[in-house]
C-alpha atoms as a printed R data frame, in Angstrom:
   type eleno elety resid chain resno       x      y       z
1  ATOM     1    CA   UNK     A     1 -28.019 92.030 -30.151
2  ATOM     2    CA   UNK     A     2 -29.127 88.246 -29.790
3  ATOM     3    CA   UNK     A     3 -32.674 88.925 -29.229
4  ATOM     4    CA   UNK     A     4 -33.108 91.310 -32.172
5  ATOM     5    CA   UNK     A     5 -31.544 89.135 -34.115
6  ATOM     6    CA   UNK     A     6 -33.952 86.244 -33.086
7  ATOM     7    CA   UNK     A     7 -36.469 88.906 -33.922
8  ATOM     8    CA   UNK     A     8 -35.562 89.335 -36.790
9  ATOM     9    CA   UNK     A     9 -35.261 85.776 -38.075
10 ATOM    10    CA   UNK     A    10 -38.548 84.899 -36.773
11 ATOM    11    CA   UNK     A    11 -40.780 88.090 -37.410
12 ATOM    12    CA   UNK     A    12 -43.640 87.908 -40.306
13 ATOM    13    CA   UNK     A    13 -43.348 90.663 -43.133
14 ATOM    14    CA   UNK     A    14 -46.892 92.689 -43.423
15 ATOM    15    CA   UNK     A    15 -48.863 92.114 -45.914
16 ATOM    16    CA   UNK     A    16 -47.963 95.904 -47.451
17 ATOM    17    CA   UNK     A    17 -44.257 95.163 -46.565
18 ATOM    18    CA   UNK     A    18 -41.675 94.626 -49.353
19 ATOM    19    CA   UNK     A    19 -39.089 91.548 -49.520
20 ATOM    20    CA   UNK     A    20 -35.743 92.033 -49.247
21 ATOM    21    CA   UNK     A    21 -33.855 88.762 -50.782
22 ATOM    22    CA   UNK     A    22 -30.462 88.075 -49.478
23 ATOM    23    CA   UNK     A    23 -27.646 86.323 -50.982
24 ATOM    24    CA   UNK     A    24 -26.748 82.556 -50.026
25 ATOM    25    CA   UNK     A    25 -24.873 82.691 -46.578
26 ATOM    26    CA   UNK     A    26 -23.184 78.876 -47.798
27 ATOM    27    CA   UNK     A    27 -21.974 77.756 -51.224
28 ATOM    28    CA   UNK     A    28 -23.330 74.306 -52.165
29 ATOM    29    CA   UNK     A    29 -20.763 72.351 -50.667
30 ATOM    30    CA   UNK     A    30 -21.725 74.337 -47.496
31 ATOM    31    CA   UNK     A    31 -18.762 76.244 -47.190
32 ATOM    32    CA   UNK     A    32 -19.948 79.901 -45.206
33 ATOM    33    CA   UNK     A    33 -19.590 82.881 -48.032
34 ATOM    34    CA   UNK     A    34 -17.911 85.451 -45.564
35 ATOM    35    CA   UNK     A    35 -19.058 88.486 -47.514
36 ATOM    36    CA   UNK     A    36 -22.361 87.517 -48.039
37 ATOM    37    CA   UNK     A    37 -22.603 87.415 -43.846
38 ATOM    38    CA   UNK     A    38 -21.595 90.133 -43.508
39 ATOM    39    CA   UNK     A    39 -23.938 91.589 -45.510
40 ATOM    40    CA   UNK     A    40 -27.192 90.094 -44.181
41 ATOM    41    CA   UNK     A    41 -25.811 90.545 -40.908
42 ATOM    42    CA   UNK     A    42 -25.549 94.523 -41.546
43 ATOM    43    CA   UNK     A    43 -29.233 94.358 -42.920
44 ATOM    44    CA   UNK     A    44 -30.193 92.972 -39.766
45 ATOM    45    CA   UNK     A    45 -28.688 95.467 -37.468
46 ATOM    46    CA   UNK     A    46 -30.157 98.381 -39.977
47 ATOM    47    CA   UNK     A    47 -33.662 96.777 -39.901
48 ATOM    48    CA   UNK     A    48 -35.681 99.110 -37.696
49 ATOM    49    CA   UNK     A    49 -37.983 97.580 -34.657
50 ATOM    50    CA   UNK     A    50 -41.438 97.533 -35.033
């Protein structure tokens, strides 16, 4: 799980590859939003390998 995670913070998009933009994972104070980690953290796990 660690490594594809690394993966997937560190891989480059293709050029014919959408963006997905994800919510804030802090508020400004930097306070963690709980529910939007949990969402980009599902995203991650669904995100196919190349």
């Amino acid at each position: 799980m660690t490594v594809y995670f690394l993966y997937s913070l560190f891989s480059r998009r293709t050029p014919d590859s959408e963006a997905i933009i994800y919510p804030s994972m802090f508020t400004e104070d930097g306070q963690p939003i709980e529910e939007n980690h949990r969402i980009i953290v599902d995203a991650i796990r669904l995100k196919p390998l190349p």
